[in-house]
C-alpha positions in Angstrom: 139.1 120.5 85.2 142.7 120.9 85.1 142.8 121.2 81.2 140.0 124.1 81.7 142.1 125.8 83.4 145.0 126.0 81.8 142.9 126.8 78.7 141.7 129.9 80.6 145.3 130.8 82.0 147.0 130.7 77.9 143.4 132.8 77.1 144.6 135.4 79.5 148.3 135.3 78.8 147.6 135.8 75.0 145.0 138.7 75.8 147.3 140.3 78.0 150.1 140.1 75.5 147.4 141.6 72.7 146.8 144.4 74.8 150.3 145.1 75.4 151.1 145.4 71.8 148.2 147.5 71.2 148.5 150.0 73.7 151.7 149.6 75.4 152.9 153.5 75.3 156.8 153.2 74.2 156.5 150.1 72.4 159.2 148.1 73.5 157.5 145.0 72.6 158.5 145.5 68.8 162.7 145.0 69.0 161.5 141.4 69.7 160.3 140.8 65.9 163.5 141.2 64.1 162.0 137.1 63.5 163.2 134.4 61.3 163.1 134.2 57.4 159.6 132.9 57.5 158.6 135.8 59.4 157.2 134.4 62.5 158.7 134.9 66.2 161.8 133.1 66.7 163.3 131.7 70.8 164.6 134.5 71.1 161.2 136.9 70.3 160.1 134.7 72.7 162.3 134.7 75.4 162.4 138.6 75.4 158.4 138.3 75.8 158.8 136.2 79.1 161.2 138.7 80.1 158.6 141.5 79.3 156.1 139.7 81.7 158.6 138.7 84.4 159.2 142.2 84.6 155.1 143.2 84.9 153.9 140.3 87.0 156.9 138.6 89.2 154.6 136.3 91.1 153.5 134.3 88.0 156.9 134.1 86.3 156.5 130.1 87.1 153.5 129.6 86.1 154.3 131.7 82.6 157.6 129.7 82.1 155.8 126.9 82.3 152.8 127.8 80.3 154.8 129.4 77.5 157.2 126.5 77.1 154.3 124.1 77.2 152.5 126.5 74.5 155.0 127.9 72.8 154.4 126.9 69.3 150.9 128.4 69.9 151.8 131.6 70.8 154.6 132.0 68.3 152.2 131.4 65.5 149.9 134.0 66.8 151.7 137.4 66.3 153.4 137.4 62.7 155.0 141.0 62.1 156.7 142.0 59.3 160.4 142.6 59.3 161.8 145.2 57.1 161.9 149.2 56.6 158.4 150.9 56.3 158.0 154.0 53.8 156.0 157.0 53.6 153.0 157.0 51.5 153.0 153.1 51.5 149.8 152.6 53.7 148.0 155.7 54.1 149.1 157.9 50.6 149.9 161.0 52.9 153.2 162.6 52.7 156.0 162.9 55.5 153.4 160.5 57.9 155.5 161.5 61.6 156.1 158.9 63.4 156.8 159.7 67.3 158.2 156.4 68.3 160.8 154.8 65.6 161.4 151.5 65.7 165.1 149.9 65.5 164.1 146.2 64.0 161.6 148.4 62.2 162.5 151.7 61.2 160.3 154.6 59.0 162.8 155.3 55.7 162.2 158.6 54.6 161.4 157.6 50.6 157.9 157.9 48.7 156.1 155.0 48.0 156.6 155.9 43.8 160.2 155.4 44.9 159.7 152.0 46.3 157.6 151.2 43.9 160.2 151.8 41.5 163.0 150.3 43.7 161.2 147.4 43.1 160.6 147.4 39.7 164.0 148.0 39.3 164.9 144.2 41.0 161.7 142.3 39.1 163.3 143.4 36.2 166.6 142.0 37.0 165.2 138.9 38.2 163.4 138.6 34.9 166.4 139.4 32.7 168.0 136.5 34.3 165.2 134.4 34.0 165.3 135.3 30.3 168.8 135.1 29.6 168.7 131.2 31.2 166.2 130.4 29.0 167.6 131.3 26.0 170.4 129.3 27.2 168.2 126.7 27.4 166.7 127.3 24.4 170.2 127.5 22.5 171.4 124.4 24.3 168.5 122.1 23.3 167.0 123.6 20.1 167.5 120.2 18.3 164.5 118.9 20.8 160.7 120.1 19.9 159.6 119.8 23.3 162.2 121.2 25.3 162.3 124.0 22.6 158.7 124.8 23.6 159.8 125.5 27.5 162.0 128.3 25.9 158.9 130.8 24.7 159.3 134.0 26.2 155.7 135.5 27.0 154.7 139.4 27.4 154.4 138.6 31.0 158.5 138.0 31.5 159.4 140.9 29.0 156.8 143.3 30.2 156.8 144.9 33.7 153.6 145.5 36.2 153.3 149.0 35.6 153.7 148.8 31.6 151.1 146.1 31.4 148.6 148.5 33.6 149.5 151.1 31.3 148.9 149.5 28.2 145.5 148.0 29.5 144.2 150.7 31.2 145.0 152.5 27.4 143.3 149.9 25.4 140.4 150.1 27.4 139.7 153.5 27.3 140.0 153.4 23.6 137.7 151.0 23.3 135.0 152.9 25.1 135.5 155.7 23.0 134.9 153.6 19.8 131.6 152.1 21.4 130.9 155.0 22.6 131.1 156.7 19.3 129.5 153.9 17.2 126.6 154.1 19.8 126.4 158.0 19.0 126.9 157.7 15.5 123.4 155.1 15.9 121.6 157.5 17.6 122.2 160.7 15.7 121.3 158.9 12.4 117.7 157.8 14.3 117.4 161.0 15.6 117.9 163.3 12.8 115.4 161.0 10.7 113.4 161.5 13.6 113.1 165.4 13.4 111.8 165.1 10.1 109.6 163.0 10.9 107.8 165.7 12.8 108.0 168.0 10.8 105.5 166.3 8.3 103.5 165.1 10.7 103.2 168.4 13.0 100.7 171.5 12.3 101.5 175.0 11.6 99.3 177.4 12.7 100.9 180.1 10.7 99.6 178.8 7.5 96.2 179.6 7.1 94.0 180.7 4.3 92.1 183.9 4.3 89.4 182.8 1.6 86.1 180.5 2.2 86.5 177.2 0.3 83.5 177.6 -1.5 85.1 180.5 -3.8 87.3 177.7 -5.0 84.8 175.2 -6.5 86.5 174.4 -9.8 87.9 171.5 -11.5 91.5 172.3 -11.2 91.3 173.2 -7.5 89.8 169.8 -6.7 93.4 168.7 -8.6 95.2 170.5 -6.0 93.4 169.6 -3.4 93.2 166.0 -4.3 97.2 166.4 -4.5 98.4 168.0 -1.3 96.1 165.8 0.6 98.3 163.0 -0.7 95.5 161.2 -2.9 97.4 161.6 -6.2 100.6 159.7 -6.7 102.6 159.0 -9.5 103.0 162.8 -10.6 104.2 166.3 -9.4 102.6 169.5 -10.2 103.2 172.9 -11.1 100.9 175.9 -10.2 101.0 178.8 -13.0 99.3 182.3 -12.3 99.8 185.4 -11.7 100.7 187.3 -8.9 97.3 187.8 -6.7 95.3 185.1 -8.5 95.4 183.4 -4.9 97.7 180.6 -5.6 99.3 180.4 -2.0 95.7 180.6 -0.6 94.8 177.9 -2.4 97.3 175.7 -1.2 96.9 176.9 2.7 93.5 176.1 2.2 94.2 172.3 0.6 97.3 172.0 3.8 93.9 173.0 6.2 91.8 170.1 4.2 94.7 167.6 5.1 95.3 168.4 8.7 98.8 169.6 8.0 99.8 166.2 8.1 102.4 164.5 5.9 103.1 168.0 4.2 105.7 170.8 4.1 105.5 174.1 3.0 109.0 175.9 2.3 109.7 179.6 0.3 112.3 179.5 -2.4 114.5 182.8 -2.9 117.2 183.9 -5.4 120.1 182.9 -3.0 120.7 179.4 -2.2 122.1 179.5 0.5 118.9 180.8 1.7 117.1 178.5 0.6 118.8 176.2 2.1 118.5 177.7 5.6 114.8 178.0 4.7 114.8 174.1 3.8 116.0 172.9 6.5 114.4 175.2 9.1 110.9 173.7 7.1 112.1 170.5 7.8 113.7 170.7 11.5 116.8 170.0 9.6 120.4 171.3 10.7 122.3 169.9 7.6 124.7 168.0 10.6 126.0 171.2 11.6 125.3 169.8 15.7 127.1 166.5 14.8 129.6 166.2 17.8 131.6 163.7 15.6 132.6 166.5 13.1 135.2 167.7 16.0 136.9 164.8 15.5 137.1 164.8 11.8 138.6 167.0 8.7 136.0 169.1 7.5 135.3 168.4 3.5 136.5 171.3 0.9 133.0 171.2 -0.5 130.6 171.2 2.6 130.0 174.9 2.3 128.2 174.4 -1.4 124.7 174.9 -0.6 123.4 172.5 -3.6 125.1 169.5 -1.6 123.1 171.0 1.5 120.0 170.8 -0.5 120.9 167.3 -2.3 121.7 165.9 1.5 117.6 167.2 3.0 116.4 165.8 -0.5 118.2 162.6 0.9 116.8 162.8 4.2 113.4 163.2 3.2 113.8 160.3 0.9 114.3 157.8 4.1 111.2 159.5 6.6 109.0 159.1 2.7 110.0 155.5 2.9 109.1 154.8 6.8 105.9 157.2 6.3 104.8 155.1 3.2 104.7 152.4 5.4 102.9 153.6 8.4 100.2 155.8 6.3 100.1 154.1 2.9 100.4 157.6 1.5 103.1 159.9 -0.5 104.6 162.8 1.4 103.7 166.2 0.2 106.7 168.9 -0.2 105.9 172.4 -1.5 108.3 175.0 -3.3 106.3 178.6 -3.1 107.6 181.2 -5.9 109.8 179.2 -7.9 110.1 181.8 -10.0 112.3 183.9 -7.2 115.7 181.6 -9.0 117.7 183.2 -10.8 117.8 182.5 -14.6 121.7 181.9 -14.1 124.0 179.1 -13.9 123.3 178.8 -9.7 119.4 179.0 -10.2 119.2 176.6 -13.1 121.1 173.9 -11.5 118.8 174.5 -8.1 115.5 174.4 -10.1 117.1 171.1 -12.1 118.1 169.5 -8.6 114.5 170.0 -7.4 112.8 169.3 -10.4 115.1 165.5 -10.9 114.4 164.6 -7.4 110.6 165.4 -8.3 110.6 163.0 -11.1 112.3 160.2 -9.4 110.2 160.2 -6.1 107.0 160.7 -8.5 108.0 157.3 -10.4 108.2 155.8 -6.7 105.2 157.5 -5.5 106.0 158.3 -1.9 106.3 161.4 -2.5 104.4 164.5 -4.7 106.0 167.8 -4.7 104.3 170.9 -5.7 105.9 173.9 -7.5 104.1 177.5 -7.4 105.4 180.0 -9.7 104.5 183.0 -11.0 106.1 182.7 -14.1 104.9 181.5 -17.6 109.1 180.8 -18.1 109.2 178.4 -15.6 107.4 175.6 -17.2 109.5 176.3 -20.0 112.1 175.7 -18.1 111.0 173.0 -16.5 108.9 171.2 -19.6 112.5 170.5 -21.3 113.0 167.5 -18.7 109.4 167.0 -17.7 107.8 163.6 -18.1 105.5 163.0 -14.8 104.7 166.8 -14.5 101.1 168.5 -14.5 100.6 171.8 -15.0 97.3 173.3 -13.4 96.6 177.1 -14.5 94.9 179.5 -11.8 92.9 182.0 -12.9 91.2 185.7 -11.5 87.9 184.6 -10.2 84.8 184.9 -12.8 82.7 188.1 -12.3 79.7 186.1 -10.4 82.4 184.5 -8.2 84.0 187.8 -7.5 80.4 189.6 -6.9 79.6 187.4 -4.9 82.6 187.3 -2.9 82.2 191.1 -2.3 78.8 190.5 -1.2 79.6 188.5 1.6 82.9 190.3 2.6 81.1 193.5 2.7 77.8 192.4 3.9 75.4 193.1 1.2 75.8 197.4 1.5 76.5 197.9 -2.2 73.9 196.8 -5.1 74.6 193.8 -7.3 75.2 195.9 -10.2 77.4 198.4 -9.0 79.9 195.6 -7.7 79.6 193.7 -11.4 80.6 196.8 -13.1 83.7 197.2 -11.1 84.5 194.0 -11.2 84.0 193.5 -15.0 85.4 197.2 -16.0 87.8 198.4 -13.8 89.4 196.0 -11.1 88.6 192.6 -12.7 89.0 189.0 -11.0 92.1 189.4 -9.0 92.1 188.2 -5.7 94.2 190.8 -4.1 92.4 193.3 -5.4 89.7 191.4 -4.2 90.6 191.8 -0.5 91.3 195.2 -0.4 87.9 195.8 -1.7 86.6 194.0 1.0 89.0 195.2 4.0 86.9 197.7 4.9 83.2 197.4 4.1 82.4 201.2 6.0 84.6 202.9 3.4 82.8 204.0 -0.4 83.7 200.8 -2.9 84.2 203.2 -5.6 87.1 205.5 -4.1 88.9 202.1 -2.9 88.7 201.1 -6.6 90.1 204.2 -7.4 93.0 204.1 -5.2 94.2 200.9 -6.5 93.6 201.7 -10.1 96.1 204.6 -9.1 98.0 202.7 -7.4 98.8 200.2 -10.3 98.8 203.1 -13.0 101.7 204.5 -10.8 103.5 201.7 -10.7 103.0 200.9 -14.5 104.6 203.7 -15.3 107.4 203.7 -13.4 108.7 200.0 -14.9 107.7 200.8 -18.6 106.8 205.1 -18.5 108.7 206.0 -22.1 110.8 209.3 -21.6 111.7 210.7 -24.9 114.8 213.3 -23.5 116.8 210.9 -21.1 120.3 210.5 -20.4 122.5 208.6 -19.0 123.4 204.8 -19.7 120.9 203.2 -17.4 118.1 205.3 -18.7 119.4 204.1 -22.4 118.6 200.3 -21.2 115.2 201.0 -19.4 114.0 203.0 -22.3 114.9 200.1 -24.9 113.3 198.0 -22.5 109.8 200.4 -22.6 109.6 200.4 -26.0 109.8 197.1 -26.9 107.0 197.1 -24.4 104.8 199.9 -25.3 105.0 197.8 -29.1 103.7 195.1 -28.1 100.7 196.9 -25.8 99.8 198.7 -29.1 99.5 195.4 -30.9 97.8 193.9 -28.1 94.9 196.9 -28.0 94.3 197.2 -31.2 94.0 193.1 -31.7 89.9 192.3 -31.2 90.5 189.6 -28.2 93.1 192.1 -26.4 95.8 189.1 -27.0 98.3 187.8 -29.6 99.9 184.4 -29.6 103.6 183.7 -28.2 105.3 183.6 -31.9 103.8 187.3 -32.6 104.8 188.5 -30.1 108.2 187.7 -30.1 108.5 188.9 -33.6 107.2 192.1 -32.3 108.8 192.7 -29.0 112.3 191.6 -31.2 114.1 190.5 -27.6 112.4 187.2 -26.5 114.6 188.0 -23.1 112.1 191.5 -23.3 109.1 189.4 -23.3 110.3 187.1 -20.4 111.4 190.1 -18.4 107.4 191.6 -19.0 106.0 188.1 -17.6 108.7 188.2 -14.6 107.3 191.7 -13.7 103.8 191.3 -13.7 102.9 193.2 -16.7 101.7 190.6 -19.3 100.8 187.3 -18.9 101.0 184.0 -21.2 98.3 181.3 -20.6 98.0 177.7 -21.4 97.0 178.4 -25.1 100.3 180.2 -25.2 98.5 183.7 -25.8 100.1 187.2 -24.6 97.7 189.3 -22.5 97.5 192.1 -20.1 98.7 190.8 -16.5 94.9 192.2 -15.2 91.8 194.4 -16.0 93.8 197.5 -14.7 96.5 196.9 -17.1 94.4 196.4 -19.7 92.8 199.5 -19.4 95.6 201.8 -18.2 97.5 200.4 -22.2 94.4 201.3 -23.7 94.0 204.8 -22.5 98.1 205.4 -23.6 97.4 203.9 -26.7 94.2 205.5 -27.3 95.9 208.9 -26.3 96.7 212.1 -29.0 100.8 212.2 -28.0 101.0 208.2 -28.0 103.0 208.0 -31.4 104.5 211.1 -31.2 106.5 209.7 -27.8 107.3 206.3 -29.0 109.2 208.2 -32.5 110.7 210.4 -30.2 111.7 207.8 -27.5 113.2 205.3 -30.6 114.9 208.4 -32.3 116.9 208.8 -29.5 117.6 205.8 -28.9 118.9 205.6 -32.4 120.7 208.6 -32.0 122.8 207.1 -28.6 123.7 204.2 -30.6 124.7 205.8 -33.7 127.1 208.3 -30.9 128.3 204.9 -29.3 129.2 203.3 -32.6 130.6 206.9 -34.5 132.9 206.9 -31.1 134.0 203.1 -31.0 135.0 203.7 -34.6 137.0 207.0 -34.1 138.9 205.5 -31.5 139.9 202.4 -33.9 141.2 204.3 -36.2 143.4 206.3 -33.9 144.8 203.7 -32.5 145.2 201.9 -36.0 148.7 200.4 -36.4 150.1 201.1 -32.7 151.0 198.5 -30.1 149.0 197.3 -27.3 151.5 198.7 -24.5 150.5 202.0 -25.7 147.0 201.6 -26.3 147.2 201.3 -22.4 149.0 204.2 -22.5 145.8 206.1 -23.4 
């Protein structure tokens, strides 16, 4: 019982003490922890706490004397304070923390904690130089031993401070999650950029949709196509040849329709690559890496502006989605090039066609992937036959006169008789599909008068390209006027020949300029078929070159027309020569002088 009690008397003592030096208002309590070395309260921290309580409670002075004496230890080892200066910013990072009540054994220094810090950096760093120096000493003084020379290492951790070390780490660190961050990215752009391509084979396009019944295109050759772009033929690549308004791009809408859309890609060429290029990639939901967020941290290449590497680089990515979709689908990718013919017969265009046309030979060897050419163009397959060994060339023709009756039939619902619509398909507007549709646009309007307009239309047209003008002047004129009549030669030939065609070699010897008989093809005016026979472009042309030919004044024009050409030349040459000799003899310098 007695032991109880005491227990309960040291419990109140100690809470009475706690509460003092919690809440006491002046604080008095803390000049008593000035402590020993070992930072706990010392006799004499003591000795001022039983003065402290003599002073609040007089009547138990005994009975604390003799309780703190008998439990002195215990309540010495209860309050450990800290000796030593405090700082601002140590505790609570706040500048200039006031402090109302200042402590002697424990006073508030006005220094930052950075300073502190620093302060005692400054000592470790001592310390450690004289830890180093002493081994080195050591390490001098018994070098001869191997393992008292192994006590003598110095490690990063003596030469290196706290603050460096954080620095260094916190610095490797972050390196390091920018190059996993950066590998990661680099992983992920690569899927995702095969990814969009992906797509774009295997998504529809609304866009491209043929205007003409499938049942108008029941030949051998379409089944070709068809049988290509819906990725049953491997092994080759093909190239459409016809001429404008024959329905080529129809035809290939309608095969993309038979196929779903799926696995193909439909792109327009143009004269500028760069273009093309844009065109390319926006076919293929391709940005060329121009969103790659690693090129910021990267010199840019001197030749990433060339728009073949562009090209050569989609080529490339197509390559990879063809491998994945072989896989998936057990079928080739299909890639179309529309008007081929729209490159330039340049430097620039040749090495674009030769690109597309090398790529087209490799992938058809593999057979995951068939690309399809569309020209215009006879030129083009010559062009292209010089490095051609998996090629196919399939020829589309104007519709035959049945075909093309019956598709006005249906178009214009049966108004017109059958042989009203054969004779104007057979003498006048012929086969061509174009013409075609604007025969049927608008089945309330008189056939005849709409078969009028575009035989004016194309007479007009006609005449401006190849008209001969026997008085022009002017330099351009001079060209355009060469041009017409090695043109209006070969018509003549070509009317007054019994199948309203010659073969390629005559008429080259005729036209004199094979470059002439390119640029007639490239315009639309002639045509050269798969026998290699030069004809009229279309029915209208044929006639409108037979009713020139035919005419009273034909001959009269063309003499007049190559006189005067003859005449310019003969000026050009009498006027190069007269300024030759004048200047016979003299120096450059003043040949410039003139």
């Amino acid at each position: 019982m007695y032991q109880l009690q005491k227990l309960i008397k040291i419990t109140e003592i100690t809470t009475t003490i706690t509460h003092s030096f919690t809440f006491s208002p002046m604080r008095t309590y803390l000049v008593a922890f000035g402590g020993s070395s070992n930072g706990r309260c010392g006799n004499k921290n003591i000795n001022l706490i039983r003065n402290f309580f003599s002073l609040v409670n007089k009547n138990n002075n005994k009975n604390i004397n003799k309780l703190y004496k008998q439990y002195k230890p215990v309540i010495a080892s209860n309050f450990n304070f800290r000796n030593g200066p405090r700082y601002y910013n140590e505790d609570t990072n706040a500048a200039s923390v006031f402090d109302p009540f200042p402590l002697p054994g424990n006073p508030l220094v006005d220094k930052s904690a950075e300073t502190a810090l620093d302060e005692e950096n400054g000592k470790g760093q001592k310390q450690r130089r004289r830890r180093i120096r002493r081994l080195s000493q050591k390490s001098n003084n018994k070098s001869q031993s191997s393992k008292k020379t192994s006590n003598s290492k110095i490690s990063l951790h003596d030469i290196f401070s706290p603050r460096v070390r954080d620095a260094v780490l916190t610095t490797v660190m972050g390196l390091a999650a920018v190059g996993l961050g950066g590998v990661l990215y680099q992983y992920w752009y690569e899927w995702h950029e095969i990814n969009k391509v992906l797509k774009a084979f295997t998504k529809s396009t609304s866009v491209l949709k043929s205007k003409i019944k499938e049942g108008y295109f029941a030949r051998d050759e379409y089944d070709k196509i068809f049988s290509a772009i819906g990725g049953e033929a491997s092994g080759k690549y093909y190239l459409l040849v016809g001429e404008n308004g024959t329905g080529k791009t129809q035809l290939v809408f309608k095969a993309m329709e038979n196929a779903g859309q799926n696995g193909v890609v439909f792109c327009e060429a143009h004269s500028n690559a760069e273009i093309f290029k844009t065109r390319l990639g926006k076919a293929l939901n391709y940005t060329f890496r121009e969103d790659y967020v690693g090129g910021l941290f990267a010199r840019e290449a001197p030749e990433r502006g060339s728009a073949l590497l562009d090209v050569e680089r989609a080529l490339n990515i197509i390559e990879e989605v063809a491998y994945i979709y072989k896989r998936r689908h057990n079928r080739p990718l299909v890639l179309i090039i529309n008007n081929v013919h729209s490159f330039k017969d340049d430097e620039d265009g040749s090495d674009l066609l030769e690109l597309l046309q090398q790529r087209a030979e490799y992938w058809a060897t593999g057979g995951f992937v068939t690309m399809v050419f569309n020209t215009d163009d006879y030129y083009v397959y010559e062009r292209m036959k010089m490095d051609a060994n998996k090629m196919e060339v399939i020829r589309v023709h104007d519709l035959e006169p049945y075909e093309a009756v019956r598709f006005l039939k249906d178009k214009r619902g049966g108004h017109e008789p059958e042989e009203l619509l054969y004779n104007i398909v057979s003498n006048r507007i012929g086969g061509r599909v174009a013409h075609l549709n604007l025969l049927a646009e608008d089945p309330t309007k008189d056939i005849n008068e709409i078969a009028s307009q575009i035989e004016d239309t194309e007479r007009t047209w006609l005449t401006n390209k190849v008209g001969l003008i026997p008085n022009f002047e002017g330099p351009e004129e001079f060209e355009s006027q060469k041009y017409a009549l090695a043109a209006w030669k070969l018509f003549r030939e070509i009317v007054k020949s019994p199948t309203k065609s010659l073969s390629l070699t005559e008429g080259r010897n005729i036209i004199g300029n094979p470059r002439y008989l390119q640029q007639l093809d490239h315009d639309g005016i002639i045509m050269v078929d798969t026998e290699n026979n030069v004809k009229p472009d279309s029915q209208i042309s044929c006639n409108y070159f037979e009713d020139i030919v035919n005419g009273k004044n034909f001959e009269k024009i063309l003499n007049q027309v190559e006189k005067k050409l003859e005449e310019v030349e003969k000026e050009e040459r009498t006027r190069e020569i007269i300024w030759s000799n004048k200047n016979k003899g003299r120096g450059w310098w003043r040949n410039l002088s003139l």
